[in-house]
C-alpha positions in Angstrom: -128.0 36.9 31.0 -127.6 35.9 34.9 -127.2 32.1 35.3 -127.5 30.2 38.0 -125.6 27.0 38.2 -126.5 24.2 40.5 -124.6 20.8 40.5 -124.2 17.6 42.4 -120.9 16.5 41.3 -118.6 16.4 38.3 -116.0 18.8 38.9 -113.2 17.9 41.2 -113.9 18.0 44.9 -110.6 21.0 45.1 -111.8 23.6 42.8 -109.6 25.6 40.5 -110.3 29.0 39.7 -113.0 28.7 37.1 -114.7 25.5 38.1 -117.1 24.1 40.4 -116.7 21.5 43.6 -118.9 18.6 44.0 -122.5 19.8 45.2 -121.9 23.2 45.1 -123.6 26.4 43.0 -122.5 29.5 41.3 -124.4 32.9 40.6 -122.7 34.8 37.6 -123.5 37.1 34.7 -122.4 36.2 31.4 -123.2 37.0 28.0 -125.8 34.6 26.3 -123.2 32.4 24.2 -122.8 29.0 23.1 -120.6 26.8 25.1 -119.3 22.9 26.6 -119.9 21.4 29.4 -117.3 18.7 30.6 -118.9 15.9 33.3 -115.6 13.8 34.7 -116.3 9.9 33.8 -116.8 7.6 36.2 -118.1 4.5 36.6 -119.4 4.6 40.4 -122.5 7.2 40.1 -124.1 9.4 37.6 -123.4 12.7 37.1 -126.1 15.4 37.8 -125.9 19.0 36.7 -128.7 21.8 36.7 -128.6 25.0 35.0 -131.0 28.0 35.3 -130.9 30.6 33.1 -132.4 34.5 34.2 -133.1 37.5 31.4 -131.9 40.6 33.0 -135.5 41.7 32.8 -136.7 39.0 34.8 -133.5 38.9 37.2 -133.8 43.0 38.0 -137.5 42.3 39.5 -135.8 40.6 42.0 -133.5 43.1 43.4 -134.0 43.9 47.0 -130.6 45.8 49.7 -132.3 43.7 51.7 -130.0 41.2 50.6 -126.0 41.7 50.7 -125.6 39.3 48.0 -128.5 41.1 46.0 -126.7 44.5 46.7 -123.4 43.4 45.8 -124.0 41.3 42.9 -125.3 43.6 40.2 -122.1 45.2 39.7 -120.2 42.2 38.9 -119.1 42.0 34.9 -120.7 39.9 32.6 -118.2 36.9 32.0 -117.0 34.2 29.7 -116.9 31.5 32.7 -117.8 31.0 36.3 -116.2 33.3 38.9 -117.0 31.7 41.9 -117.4 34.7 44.4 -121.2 33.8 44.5 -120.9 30.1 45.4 -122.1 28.2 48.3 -123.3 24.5 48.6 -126.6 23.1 47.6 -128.8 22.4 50.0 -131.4 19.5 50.6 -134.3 22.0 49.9 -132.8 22.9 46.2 -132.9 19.3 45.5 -136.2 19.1 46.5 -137.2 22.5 44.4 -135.5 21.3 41.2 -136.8 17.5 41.3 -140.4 19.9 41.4 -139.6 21.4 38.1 -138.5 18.4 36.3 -141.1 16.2 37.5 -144.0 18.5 37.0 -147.3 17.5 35.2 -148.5 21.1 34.8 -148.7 21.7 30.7 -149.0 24.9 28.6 -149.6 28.3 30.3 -149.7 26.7 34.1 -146.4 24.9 33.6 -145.1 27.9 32.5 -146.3 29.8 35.7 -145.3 27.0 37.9 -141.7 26.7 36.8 -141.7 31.1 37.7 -142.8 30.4 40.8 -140.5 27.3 41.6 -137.5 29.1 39.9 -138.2 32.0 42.4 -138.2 30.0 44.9 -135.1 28.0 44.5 -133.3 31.7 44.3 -134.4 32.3 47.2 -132.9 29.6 49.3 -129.8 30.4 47.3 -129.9 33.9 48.1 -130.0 33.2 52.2 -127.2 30.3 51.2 -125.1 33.9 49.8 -126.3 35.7 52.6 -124.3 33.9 55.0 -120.8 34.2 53.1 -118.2 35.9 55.5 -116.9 37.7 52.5 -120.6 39.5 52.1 -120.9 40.2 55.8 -120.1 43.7 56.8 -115.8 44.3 57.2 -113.7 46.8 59.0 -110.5 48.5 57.2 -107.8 49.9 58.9 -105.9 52.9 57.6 -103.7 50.7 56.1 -106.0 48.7 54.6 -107.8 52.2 53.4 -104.1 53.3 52.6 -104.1 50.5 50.1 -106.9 50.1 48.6 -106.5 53.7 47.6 -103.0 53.2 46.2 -105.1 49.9 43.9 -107.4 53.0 42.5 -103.8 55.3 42.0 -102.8 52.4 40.0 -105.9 51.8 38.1 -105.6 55.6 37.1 -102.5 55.1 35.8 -102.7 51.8 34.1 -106.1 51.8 33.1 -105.2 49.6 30.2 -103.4 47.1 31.5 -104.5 47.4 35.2 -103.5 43.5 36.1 -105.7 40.8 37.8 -107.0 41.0 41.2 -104.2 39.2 42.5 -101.7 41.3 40.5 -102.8 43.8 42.4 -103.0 43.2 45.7 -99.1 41.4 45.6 -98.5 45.3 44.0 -100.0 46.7 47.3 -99.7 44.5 50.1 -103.4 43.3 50.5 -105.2 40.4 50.8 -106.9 39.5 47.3 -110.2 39.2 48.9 -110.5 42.3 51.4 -108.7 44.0 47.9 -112.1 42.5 46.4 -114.6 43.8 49.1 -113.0 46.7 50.4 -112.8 48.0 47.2 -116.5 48.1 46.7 -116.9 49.2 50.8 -114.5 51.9 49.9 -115.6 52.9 46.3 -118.9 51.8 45.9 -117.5 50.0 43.0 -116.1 46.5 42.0 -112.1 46.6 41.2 -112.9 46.1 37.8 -116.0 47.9 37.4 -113.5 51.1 38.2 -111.5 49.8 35.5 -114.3 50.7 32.9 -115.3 53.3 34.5 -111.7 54.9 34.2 -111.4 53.4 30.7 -114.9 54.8 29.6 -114.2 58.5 30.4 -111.1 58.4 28.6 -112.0 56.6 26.1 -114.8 59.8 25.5 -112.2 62.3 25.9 -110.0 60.6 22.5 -113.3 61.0 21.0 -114.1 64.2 21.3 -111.0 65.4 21.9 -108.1 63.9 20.0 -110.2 62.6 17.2 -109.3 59.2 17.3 -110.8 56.5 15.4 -113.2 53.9 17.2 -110.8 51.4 16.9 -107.9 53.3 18.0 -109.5 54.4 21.2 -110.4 50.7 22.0 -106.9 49.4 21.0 -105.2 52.7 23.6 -107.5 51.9 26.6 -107.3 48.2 26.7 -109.5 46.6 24.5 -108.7 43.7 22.0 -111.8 43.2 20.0 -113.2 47.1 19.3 -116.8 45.5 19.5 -116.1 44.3 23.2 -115.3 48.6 23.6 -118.2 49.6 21.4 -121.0 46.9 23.6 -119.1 48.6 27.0 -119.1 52.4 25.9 -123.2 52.2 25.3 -123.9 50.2 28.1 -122.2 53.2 30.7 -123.6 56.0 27.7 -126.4 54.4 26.1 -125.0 55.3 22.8 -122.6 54.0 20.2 -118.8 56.0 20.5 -119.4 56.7 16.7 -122.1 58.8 17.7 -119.5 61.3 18.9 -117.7 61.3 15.3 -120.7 62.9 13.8 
């Protein structure tokens, strides 16, 4: 699933790595699971939160490079909870979009079409809010910066498993976490950690085929703790099961 979460407060107004400040939105893939929300109480306003929810089906029709935040943001991983590299504020005219779809009279098939077109909409004026992030603008590396973000990849190779978080990694190099983060995909055409799967996916074929190693061997040597987690990963970058190449 890609979701989109909008909300007007709740969260504290310093954010901590996971959550969201007050009147502020996130774009993120995630799996479709069951989970909590947690409002802070207080006793001076209500609470407002807004959640919108895209099948990948419906989300790819909206892909344009016409958009840096459209051309960078397929590649991120699907995730357990919010990273907040697509966040921005909310905006007066999302208020106004989402106080459309709630309040609606439209019933049956031409509420149904109006929510589409309002949902659209509202990801639209969240897509120029993305737009305008310095991190999505264009950046310039210097051969250090280059020198680095190639020793990240030398690292990945060799640690595939365990590669370390994105801050691990740029305290191991010398970089600043987010041109580690940008660069990387400037650079490689990848995300840091879509590399990592990449990496781990070719060798995780190669003890197939190769060394004969169970399924859940080859997820427990390149990284993974639950073997369906490797098994949902392989087909997605295959599109077939690893047991496929036991036959």
């Amino acid at each position: 699933m890609s979701h989109i979460r909008l909300t007007d407060s709740g969260f504290p107004k310093r954010p901590k790595a996971g959550t969201l400040a007050e009147n502020q939105f996130v774009v993120y893939r995630e799996p479709a699971h069951a989970y909590e929300l947690h409002l802070a109480a207080t006793s001076s306003r209500p609470r407002l939160f807004f959640e919108l929810s895209l099948s990948e089906g419906f989300f790819t029709r909206l892909l344009t490079n016409e958009s840096p935040f459209l051309t960078n943001f397929p590649v991120q991983p699907k995730l357990p909870s919010p990273d907040l590299t697509f966040s921005a504020r909310v905006v007066p005219a999302m208020h106004t979009l989402i106080t459309q779809m709630q309040q609606t009279t439209y019933q049956g098939h031409l509420r149904e079409l109006y929510l589409e077109a309002k949902a659209i909409e509202l990801f639209l004026v969240q897509v120029q809010q993305l737009d305008g992030l310095p991190a999505l603008r264009p950046i310039t590396l210097s051969a250090r910066d280059i020198d680095c973000l190639y020793e990240v990849k030398n690292q990945i190779d060799a640690h595939y498993e365990q590669p370390g978080s994105l801050l691990d990694l740029a305290r191991q190099v010398g970089i600043n976490q987010q041109k580690l983060k940008h660069g990387f995909k400037v650079l490689f055409n990848t995300t840091v950690f879509g590399y990592v799967t990449e990496v781990r996916m070719e060798e995780a074929k190669r003890l197939l085929l190769d060394e004969r190693l169970l399924v859940n061997e080859v997820a427990d040597r390149i990284g993974y703790k639950h073997p369906q987690h490797f098994t949902a990963a392989f087909k997605r970058r295959y599109g077939y099961l690893p047991k496929a190449l036991k036959s």
